[in-house]
C-alpha positions in Angstrom: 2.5 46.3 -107.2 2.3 49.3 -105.4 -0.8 51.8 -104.6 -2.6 54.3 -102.1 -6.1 55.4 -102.5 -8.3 57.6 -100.2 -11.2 55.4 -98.1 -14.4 57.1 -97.5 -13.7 57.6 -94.2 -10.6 60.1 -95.5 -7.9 57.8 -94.2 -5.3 56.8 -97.0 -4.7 52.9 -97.6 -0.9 51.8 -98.7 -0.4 48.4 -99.8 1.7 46.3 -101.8 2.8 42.7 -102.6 5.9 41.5 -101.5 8.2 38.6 -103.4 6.3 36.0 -102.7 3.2 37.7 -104.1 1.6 38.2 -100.3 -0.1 41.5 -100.0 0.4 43.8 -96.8 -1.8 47.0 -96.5 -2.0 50.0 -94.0 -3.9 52.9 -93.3 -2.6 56.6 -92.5 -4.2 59.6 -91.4 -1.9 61.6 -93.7 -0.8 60.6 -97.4 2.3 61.5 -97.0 2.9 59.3 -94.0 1.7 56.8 -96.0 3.6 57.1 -99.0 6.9 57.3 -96.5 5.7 53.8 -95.8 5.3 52.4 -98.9 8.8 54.2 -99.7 10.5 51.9 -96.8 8.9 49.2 -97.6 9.5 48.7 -101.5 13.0 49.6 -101.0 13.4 47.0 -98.4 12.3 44.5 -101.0 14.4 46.4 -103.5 17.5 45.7 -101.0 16.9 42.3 -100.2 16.6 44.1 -96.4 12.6 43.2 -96.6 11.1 41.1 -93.6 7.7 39.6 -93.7 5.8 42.2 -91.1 3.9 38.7 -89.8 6.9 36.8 -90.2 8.3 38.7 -87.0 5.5 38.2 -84.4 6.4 35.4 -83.8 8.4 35.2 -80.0 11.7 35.1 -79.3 11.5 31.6 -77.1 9.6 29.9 -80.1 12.0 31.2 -82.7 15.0 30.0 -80.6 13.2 26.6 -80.2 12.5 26.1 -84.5 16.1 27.5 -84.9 18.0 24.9 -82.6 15.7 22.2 -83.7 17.8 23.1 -87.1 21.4 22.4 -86.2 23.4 19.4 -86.2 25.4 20.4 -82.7 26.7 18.1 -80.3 24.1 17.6 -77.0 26.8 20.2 -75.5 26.5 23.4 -78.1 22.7 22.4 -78.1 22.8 23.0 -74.2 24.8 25.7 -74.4 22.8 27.8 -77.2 19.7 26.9 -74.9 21.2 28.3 -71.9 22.3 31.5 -73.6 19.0 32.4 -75.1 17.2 31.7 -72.0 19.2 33.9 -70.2 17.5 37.4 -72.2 14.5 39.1 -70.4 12.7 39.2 -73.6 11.5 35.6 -74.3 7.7 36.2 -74.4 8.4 39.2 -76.9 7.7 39.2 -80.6 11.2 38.8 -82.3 10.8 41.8 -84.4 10.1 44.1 -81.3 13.6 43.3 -80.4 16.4 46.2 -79.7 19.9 46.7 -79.8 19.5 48.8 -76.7 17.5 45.0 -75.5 20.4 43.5 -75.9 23.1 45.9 -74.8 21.2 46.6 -71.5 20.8 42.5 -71.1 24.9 42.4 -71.8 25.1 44.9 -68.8 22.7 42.9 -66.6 24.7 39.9 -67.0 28.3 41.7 -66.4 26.3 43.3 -63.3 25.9 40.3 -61.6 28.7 38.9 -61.8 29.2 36.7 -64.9 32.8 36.3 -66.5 33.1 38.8 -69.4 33.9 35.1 -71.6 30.7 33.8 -70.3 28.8 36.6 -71.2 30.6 36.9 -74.7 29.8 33.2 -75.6 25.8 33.9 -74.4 25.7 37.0 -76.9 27.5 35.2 -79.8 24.5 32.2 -79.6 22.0 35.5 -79.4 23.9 37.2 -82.5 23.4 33.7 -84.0 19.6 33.2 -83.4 18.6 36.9 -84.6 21.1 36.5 -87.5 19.3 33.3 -88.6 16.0 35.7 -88.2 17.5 38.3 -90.8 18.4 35.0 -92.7 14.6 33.8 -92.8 13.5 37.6 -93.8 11.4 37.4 -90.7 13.4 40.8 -89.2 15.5 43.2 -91.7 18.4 43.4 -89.3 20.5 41.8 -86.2 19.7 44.3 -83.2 23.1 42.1 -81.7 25.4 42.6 -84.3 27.1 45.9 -83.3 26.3 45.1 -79.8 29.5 44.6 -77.7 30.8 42.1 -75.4 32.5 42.9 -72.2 36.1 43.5 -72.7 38.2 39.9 -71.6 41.6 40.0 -69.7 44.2 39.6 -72.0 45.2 35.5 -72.3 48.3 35.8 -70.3 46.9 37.7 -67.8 43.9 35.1 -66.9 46.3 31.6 -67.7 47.4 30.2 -64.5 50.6 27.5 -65.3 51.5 24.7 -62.8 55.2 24.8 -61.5 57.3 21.6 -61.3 56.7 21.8 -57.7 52.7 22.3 -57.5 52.3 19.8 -59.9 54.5 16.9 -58.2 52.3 18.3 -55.2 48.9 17.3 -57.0 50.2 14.0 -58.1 50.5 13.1 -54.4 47.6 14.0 -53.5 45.6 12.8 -56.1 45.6 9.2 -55.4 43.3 7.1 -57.6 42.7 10.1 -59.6 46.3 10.7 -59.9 46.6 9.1 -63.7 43.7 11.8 -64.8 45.8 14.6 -63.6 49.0 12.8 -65.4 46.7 12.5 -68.7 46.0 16.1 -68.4 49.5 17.2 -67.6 51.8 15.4 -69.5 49.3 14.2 -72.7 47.2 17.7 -72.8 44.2 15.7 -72.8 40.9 18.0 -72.4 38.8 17.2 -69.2 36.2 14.9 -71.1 38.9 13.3 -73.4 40.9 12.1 -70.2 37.6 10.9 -68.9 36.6 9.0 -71.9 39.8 7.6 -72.6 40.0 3.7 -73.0 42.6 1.3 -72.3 42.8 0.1 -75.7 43.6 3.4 -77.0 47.2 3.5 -75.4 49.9 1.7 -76.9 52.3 1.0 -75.1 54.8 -0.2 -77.9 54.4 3.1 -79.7 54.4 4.9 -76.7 51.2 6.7 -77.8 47.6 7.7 -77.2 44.7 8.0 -79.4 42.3 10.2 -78.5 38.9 9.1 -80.9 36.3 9.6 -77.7 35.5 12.1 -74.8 32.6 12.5 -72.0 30.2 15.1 -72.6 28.0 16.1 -69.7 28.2 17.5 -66.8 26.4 15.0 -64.4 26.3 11.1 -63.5 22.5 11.7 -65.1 23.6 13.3 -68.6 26.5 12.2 -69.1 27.6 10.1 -72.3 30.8 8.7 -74.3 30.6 10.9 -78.0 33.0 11.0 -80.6 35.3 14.1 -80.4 34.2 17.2 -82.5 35.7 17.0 -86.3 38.9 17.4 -86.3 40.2 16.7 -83.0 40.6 12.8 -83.1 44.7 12.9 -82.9 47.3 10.2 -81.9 50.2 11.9 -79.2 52.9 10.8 -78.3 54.2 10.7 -75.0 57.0 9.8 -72.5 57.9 6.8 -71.0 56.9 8.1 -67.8 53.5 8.7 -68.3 52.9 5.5 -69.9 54.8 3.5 -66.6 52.3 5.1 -64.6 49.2 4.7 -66.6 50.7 0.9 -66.8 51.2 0.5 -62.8 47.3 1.9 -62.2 45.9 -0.8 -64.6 47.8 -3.5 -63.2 46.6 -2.4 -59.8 43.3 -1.7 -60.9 42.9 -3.8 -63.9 40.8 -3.0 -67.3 41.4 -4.3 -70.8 40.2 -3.3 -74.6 37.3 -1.2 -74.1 37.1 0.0 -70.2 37.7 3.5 -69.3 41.2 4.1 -67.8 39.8 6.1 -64.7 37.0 5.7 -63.2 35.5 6.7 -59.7 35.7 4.3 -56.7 32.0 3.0 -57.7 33.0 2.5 -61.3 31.4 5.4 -63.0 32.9 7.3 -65.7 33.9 11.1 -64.6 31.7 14.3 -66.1 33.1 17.6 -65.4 31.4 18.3 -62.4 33.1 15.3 -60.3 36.2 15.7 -62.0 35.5 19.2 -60.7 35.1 18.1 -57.5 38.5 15.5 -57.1 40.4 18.5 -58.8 38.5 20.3 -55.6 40.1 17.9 -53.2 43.5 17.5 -54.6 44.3 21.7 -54.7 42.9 21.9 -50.8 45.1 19.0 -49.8 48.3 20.4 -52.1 47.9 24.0 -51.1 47.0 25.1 -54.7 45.7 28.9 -55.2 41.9 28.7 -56.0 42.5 30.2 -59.3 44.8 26.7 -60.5 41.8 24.5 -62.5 41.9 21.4 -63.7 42.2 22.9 -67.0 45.3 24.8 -66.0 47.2 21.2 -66.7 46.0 21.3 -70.6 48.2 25.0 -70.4 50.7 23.6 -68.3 51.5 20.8 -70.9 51.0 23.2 -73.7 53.6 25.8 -71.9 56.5 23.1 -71.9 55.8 22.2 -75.1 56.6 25.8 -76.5 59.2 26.0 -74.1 61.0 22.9 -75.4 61.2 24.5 -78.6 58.4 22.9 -80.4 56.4 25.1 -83.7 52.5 25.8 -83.3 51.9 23.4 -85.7 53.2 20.7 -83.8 51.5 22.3 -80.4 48.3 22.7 -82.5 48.3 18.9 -83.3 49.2 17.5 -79.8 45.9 19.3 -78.4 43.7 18.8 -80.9 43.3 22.7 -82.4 41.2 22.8 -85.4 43.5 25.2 -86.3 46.7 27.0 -85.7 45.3 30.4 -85.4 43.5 29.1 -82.2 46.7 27.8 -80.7 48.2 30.8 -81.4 45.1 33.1 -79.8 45.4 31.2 -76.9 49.7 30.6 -76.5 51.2 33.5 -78.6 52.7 34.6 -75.4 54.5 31.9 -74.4 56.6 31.6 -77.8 59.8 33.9 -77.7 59.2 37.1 -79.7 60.9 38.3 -82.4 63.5 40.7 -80.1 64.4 37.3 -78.1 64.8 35.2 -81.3 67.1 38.0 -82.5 68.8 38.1 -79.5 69.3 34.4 -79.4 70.7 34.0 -83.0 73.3 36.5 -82.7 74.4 35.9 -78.9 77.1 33.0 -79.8 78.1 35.1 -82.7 78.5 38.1 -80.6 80.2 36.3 -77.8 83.1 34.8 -79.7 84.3 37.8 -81.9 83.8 40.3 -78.9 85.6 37.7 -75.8 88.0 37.6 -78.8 88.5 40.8 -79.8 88.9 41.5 -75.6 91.7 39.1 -75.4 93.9 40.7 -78.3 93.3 44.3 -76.7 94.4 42.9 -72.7 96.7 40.7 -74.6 95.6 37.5 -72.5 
């Protein structure tokens, strides 16, 4: 229901009731500027584009807090998400009163001062997500973030940095009693938490494999904690004499059975990425590393041989634990041999022997 009427005092009152039967009214000097606001606001309802008027004072720090307190994350994506929409400059600010020029001037802030462009991309996709769950709730009609953009990220081969045979026999020597994390990393493609949360009983040593059902998440002594993977990336590798000699030679040295971590730092504690960080720190000083060679550049390292040995995504997917293949491929497609090189390759052998032969019948050697 729908009206306007003149007051006494000559103003002109709109109101109507919305879905859920609550009535909203204004007033309006003019009738026509009230019957523009009636208009916008019936049609909203008409849409399904309506948003409680109310429903959108509330701030954007308290929204953020009801909407996290709804999803099932890991402690990680909960501490991420909280991070991100902490970073705006408009937490004390009713959600409705919220911009896309807001947000695109906050993206430019954050480029400004120096964050990475895939930094600043993850922060705005947690935004997009909060405000989208606002639309959601039909406490704001739109997403002022949705057709805000990101800045633009070097291209994948660009930014991956790849040990070479040599580097990498370099870190191993210089990695001492970390040296069977950097092998995990290298040689099983183990993720940084993964090869810290890795137990002994999870190697076998018959089936020269490793199962990978746990990783450390945190990134200090004080938060850190042993969770179960995310879905999907519990996976059993399999991997080369080699690896499991040495992984054998440190426990015999340093001993551990069924359930005890694998590595562990000289006082016995379980690694989190930041002292991982910091051995990985050590090793690249003492090994003459680049700076720009992180301890995640062994996950691509292992990855790169793997395609390089000839092995499908599918297979590459599975030994590191993609959810799926599209996200190997997003991350490795340049590393595969294109299509001109698999061409190439296919007809090379075929071209070599009719052509060397067709060369010896013409010089008639």
């Amino acid at each position: 229901m729908a009206s306007i009427r003149q007051r006494p005092n000559g103003s002109w009152r709109a109101r109507y009731r919305d879905a859920a039967g609550k009535e909203h009214a204004r007033h309006f000097p003019l009738k026509r500027d009230a019957q523009r606001w009636l208009d916008e606001q019936t049609a909203a309802i008409v849409t399904g584009q309506y948003a409680d008027p109310a429903a959108g004072r509330i701030t954007w720090s308290k929204w953020v807090e009801m909407w996290r307190g709804r999803q099932m994350w890991t402690d990680g994506t909960h501490e991420a998400a909280k991070t991100a929409c902490k970073s705006v400059p408009w937490g004390d600010r009713p959600i409705k009163a919220i911009r896309a020029s807001d947000v695109q001037s906050w993206v430019a802030a954050e480029r400004k001062r120096g964050l990475a462009a895939s930094t600043i991309k993850t922060r705005l996709n947690y935004v997009s997500m909060a405000l989208g769950a606002a639309v959601a709730d039909k406490r704001i009609p739109t997403n002022p973030a949705a057709g805000v953009s990101a800045p633009r990220q070097r291209r994948t081969e660009a930014s991956m940095r790849l040990l070479d045979a040599e580097q990498l026999r370099a870190a191993l020597a210089a990695a001492d009693g970390f040296r069977p994390y950097v092998a995990l990393c290298a040689f099983a493609g183990l993720r940084l938490g993964e090869a810290a949360g890795l137990r002994v009983r999870d190697i076998d040593f018959l089936r020269r494999t490793i199962r990978v059902e746990q990783q450390v998440q945190g990134s200090t002594l004080k938060t850190a904690k042993l969770v179960p993977p995310k879905y999907g990336e519990e996976r059993t590798i399999y991997v080369p004499d080699e690896l499991l000699r040495l992984l054998s030679a440190h426990l015999a040295e340093n001993g551990g059975q069924g359930d005890d971590l694998v590595v562990v730092d000289p006082l016995g504690r379980m690694f989190n990425r930041n002292t991982a960080g910091g051995e990985w720190r050590r090793i690249r000083a003492a090994a003459k590393l680049p700076d720009e060679i992180t301890l995640h550049a062994l996950r691509h390292t292992f990855a790169s041989n793997l395609i390089a040995a000839g092995c499908d995504v599918v297979t590459v997917q599975r030994a590191l634990g993609h959810s799926q293949p599209s996200i190997t491929l997003d991350t490795y497609s340049h590393l595969w041999p294109s299509a001109e090189d698999r061409t190439r390759a296919a007809t090379a052998d075929f071209a070599r022997e009719i052509l060397d032969s067709a060369d010896s019948a013409r010089t008639g050697t």
